[in-house]
C-alpha positions as CSV (number, residue, x, y, z in Angstrom):
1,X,17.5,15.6,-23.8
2,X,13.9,16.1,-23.0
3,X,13.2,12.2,-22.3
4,X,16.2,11.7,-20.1
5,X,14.5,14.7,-18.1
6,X,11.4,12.9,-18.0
7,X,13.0,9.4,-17.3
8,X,15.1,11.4,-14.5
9,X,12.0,13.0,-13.3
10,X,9.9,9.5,-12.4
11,X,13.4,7.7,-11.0
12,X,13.8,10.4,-8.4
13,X,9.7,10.1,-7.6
14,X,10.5,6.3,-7.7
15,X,12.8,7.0,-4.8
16,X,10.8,9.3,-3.1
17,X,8.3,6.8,-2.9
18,X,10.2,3.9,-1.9
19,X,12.0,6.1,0.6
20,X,8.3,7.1,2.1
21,X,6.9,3.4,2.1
22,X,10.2,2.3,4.6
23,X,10.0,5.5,7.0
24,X,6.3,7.0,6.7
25,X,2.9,6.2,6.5
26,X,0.1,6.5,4.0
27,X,-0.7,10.2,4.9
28,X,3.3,11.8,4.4
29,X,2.0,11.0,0.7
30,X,-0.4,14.1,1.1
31,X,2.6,16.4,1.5
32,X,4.8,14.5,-1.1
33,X,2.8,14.6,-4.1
34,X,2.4,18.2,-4.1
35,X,6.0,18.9,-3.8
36,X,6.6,16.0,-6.3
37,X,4.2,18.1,-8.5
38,X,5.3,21.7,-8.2
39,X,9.5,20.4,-8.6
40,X,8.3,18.5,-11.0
41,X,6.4,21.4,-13.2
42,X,9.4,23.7,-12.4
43,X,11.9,21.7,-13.5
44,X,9.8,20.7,-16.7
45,X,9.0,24.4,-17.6
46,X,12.9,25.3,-17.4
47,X,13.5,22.9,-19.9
48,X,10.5,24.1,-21.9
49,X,8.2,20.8,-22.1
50,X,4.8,21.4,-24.1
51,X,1.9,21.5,-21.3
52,X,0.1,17.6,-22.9
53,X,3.9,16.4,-22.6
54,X,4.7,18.1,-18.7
55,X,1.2,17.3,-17.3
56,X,1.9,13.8,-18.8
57,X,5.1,13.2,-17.3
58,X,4.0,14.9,-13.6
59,X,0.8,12.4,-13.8
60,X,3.5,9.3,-14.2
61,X,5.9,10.6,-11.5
62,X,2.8,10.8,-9.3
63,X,1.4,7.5,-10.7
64,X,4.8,6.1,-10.1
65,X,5.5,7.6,-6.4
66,X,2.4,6.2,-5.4
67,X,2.9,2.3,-6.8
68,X,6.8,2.5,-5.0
69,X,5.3,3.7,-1.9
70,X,2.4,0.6,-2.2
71,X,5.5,-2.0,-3.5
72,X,7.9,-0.7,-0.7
73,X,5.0,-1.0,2.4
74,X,4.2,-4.6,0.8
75,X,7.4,-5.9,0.8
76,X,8.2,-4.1,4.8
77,X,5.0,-6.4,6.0
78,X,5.4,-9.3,3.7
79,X,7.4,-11.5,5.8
80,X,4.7,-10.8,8.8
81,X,2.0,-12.1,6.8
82,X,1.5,-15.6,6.4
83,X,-1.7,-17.8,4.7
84,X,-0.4,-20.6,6.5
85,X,-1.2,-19.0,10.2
86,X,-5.1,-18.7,8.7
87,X,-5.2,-22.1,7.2
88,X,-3.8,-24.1,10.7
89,X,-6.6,-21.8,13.1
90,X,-3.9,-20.1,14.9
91,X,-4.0,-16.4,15.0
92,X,-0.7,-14.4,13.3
93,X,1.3,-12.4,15.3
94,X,-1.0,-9.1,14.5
95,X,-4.4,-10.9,15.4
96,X,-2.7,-11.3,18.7
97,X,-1.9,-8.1,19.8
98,X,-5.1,-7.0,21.3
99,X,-5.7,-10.2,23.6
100,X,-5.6,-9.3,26.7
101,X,-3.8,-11.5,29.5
102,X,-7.3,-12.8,30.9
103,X,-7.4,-14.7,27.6
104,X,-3.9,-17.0,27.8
């Protein structure tokens, strides 16, 4: 029971993260993690986890909201990146967005 809790616990942060990587940026991770951290805790202490085991399991749905967030933002901008506009001399489509039209 207690590790499906735990397992439950760092899916949903999982989520959270990957939902916050598509919609947000970088900072709506300041106001996740605490909230991540405190339903986390309360939900831990109602099924009476030790304090090494719940601080263990917050620090991985944390650890774990943070990588989905990093994976879900890298795989949004993936397909804008490309070596091969580097590698030919021509700029990428975000190089050229500050070129103003004196410069065509």
């Amino acid at each position: 029971m207690n590790l499906t809790i735990a397992i439950v616990l760092i899916v949903a942060s999982a989520l959270v993260g990957i939902a916050t990587g598509y919609f947000f940026r970088i900072w709506a991770l300041v106001v996740i993690a605490p909230v991540i951290a405190i339903l986390s805790a309360v939900v831990l202490r109602s099924y009476e986890f030790g304090m090494l085991a719940g601080v263990s399991v917050i620090a991985a749905c944390l650890a774990i909201c943070q990588l989905a967030y990093l994976a879900a933002t890298f795989l949004l901008d993936a397909r804008h990146i490309s070596i091969h506009d580097e590698i030919n001399g021509q700029p990428g489509e975000q190089g050229e967005r500050k070129i103003g039209r004196q410069h065509e």
